[in-house]
N, C-alpha and C positions, 0 to 999 in steps of 0.2 A: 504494500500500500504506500500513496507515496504521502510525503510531509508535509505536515501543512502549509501554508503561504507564506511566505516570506515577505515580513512589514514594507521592509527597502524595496520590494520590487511591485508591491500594488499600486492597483489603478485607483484606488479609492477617492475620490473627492469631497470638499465640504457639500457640492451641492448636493452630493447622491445623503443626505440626511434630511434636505428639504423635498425630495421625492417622497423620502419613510414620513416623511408629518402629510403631505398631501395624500398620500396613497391610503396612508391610515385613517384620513377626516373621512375618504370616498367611499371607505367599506363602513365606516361606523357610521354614516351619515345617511348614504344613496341607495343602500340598498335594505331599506326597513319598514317598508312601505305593510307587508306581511302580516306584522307586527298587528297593527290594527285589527288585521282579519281573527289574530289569534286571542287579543284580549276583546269583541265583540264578538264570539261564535255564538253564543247562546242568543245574543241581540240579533244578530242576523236573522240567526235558524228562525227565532218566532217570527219576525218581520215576514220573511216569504214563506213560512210555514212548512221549510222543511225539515228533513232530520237533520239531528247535527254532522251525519257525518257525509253532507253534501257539501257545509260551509269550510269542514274540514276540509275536504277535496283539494279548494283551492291552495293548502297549500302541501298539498303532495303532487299536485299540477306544477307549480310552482322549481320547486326541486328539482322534477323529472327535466322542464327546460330549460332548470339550467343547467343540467349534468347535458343535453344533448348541446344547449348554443354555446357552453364554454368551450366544445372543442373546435367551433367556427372561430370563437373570439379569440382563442389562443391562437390560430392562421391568421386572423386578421392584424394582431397587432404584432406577429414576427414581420411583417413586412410594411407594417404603414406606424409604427412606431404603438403605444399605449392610449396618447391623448383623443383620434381620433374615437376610437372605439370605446372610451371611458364615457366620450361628450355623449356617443347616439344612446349608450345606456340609461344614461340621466334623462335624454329627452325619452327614450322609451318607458321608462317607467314613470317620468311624470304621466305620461299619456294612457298609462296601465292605471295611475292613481283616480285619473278621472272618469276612465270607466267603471270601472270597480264604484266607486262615488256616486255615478248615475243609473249602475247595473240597472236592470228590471226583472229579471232574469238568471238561470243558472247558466246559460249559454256565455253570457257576456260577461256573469262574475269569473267565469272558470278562464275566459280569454284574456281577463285583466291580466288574472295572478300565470296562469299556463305561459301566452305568449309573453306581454307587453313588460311583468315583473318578472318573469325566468328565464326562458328564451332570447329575449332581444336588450333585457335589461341588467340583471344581478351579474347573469353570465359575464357581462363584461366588465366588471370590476374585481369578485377574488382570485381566479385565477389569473387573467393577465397580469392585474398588478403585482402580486405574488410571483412570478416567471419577470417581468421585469427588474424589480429591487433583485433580482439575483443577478441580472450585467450590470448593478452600478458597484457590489463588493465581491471581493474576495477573503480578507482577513477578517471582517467582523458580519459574514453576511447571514450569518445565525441569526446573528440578535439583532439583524435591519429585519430581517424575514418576521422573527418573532416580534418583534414591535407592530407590524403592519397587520399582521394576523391579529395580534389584540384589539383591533378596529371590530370584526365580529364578535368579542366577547359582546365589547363596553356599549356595541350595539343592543346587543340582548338585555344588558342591566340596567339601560340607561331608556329606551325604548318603550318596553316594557309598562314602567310607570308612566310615565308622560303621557304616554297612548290612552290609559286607565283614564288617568285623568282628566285628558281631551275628551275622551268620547262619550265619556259619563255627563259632560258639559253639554255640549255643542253634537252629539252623536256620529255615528261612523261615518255616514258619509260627507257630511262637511269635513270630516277629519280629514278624510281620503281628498278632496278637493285643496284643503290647505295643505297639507304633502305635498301635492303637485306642485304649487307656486315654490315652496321651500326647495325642493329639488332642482328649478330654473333660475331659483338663486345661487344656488354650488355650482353652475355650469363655468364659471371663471377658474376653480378648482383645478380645471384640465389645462389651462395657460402653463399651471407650475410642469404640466407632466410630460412636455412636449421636445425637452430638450434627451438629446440620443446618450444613451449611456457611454461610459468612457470605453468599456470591452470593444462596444460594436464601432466606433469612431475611429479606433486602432487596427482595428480586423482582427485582432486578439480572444482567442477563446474565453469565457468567460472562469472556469473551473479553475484555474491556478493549481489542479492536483487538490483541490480539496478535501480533505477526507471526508470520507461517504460520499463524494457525489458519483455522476453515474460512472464518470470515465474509470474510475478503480476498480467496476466490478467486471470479474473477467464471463460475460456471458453479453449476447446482443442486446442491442438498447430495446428494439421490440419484446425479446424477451421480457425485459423488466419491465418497460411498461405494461404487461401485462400481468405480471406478478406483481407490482407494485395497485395496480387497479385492483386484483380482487383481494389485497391485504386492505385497500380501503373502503371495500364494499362489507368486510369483516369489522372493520375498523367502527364504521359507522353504524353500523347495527347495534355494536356493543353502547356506542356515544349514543344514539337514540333514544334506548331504550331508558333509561332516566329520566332523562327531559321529557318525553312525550307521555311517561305513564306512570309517572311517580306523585303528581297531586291524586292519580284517583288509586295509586296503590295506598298512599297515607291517608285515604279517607276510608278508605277498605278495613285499616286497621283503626279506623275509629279517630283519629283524629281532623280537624279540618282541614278544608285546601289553604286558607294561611298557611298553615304548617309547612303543604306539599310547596308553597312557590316560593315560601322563605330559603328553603332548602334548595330550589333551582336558582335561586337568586346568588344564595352563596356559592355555591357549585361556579355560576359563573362570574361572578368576584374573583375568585380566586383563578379561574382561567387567564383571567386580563394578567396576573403577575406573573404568573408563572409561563405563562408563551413567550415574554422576553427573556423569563429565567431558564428556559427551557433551549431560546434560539440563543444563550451564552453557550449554554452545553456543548448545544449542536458545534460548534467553533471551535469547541477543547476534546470533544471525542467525537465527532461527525453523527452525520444523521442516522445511518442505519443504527448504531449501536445505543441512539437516542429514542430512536421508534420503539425499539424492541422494549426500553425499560416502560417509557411511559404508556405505551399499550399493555401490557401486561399490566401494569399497575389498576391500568383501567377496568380492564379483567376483572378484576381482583378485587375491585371496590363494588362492582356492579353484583359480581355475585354475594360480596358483603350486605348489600342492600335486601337479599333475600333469605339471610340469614338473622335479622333482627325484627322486632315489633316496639322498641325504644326508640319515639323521637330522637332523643338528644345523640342517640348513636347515628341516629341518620343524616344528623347536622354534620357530626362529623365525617361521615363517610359519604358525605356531597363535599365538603370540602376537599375531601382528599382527591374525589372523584372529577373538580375542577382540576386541579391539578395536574393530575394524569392527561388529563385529556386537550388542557393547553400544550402540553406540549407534542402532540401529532400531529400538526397539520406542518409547521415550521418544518419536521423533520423532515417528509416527505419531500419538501422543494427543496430541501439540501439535496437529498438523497439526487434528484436526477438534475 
């Protein structure tokens, strides 16, 4: 394996840290629009009278396009640079916010969140920006990676409440309509992301021999992308499962859902620190051997959770469970 980067010989620059604050505002900021759907399901469902797990839909629609449009937007911004593809996302999802806001229908809530927020929107913020902050470092690109990643946490904790409190006001779909205007306020956001990274300006490989990225691993790069995909498709089942089922596991056990969101709340509090602390690691022992601990960990918390009927044990094993699981995504963009 070869040694890590040598300070004297990177490309790093001050600006490639005003890329980590911009690329971090876009994911914590632009792509949260969801949000809403998820703290109004119940408001919704009654509204057009149907079951809940239609208004849910939306955002397993949601997911699905953006796991199919990030692999468009990842082609699109190897060749026309980030800022392009970051600006049409923002306009797309404002345009998803307003529909969704005037839906009448299941057709046209499901197209908000399917196409306008997953497909042509979200898509083109975590992954591109993620794959870019990797040509602006070499020696610290762990913890540029994890910094940028924590945009998703602090979106979830930060989101969240706001949303609560908007829509219990002014209800969901004004919510969804002031989104929209908020979203074509961050369009100047994309000015900072426009300038080309110092790697691709040199003609210079990005990797500098970094440990764990892909070039160390002696097997084809298809190969790993494909074993690196269904380690994440593993990966996220275990991340899911928490988040999506643990207010109505801890009301199962009799206590309330306060209880259950306080517990996802901390869970991802604790993600926001540890994905920087996580993409340090990545930088001192590379990514693979940083996936391997923090998935496991995560493992290990998850089936903790179904070993206890004690809140205060579950306080702690969502905290622990942030933890773990801040640090997997960072690794993974080491890794290739």
């Amino acid at each position: 394996m070869k040694e890590r980067p040598n300070p004297a010989s990177s490309t790093e620059t001050a600006y490639g840290w005003v890329v980590v604050l911009f690329s971090f505002a876009v994911i914590a900021f632009c792509g949260s629009g969801y949000y809403i759907t998820i703290v109004s399901l119940k408001t919704i469902s009654l509204e057009f009278g149907w079951p809940r797990a239609y208004a849910s839909l939306g955002y397993s629609v949601l997911f699905l396009g953006m796991g199919v449009g990030g692999i468009f937007m990842g082609w699109w911004s190897d060749r026309v640079g980030v800022a392009i593809p970051v600006a049409f996302g923002i306009i797309m999802s404002a345009i998803g916010s307003v529909f969704a806001g005037t839906s009448q229908g299941l057709f046209m809530f499901l197209m908000a969140h399917g196409v306008f927020f997953g497909l042509l929107g979200n898509s083109a913020f975590f992954v591109p920006l993620l794959t870019n902050i990797t040509h602006w470092f070499d020696v610290r690109r762990g913890l540029a990676v994890g910094i940028v990643a924590t945009g998703q946490s602090l979106a979830g904790t930060l989101w969240i409440p706001v949303f609560t409190y908007v829509t219990e006001r002014i209800g969901w779909r004004v919510s969804f309509l002031y989104y929209a205007v908020f979203l074509v306020c961050l369009l100047p956001f994309t000015l900072a992301l426009r300038r080309s990274p110092p790697s691709r300006r040199s003609g210079q490989p990005s990797t500098n021999g970094l440990v764990g990225s892909a070039e160390n691993f002696p097997v084809p790069t298809t190969v790993l992308v494909a074993l690196l995909s269904a380690a994440i498709a593993c990966c996220c089942v275990s991340m899911a499962m928490p988040i999506v089922h643990l207010v109505s596991h801890v009301t199962d056990l009799g206590y309330s859902r306060v209880r259950g969101a306080e517990i996802i709340a901390i869970a991802l509090s604790c993600s926001i620190f540890s994905r920087i602390t996580w993409g340090w690691v990545s930088d001192q022992i590379g990514g693979l051997l940083t996936l391997l601990i923090a998935s496991g960990l995560q493992t290990i918390m998850v089936f903790c959770f179904s070993l206890t009927d004690n809140i205060t044990a579950m306080y702690v094993i969502g905290a622990f469970f942030g933890v773990a699981y801040g640090g997997i995504v960072p690794a993974y963009t080491i890794i290739m």
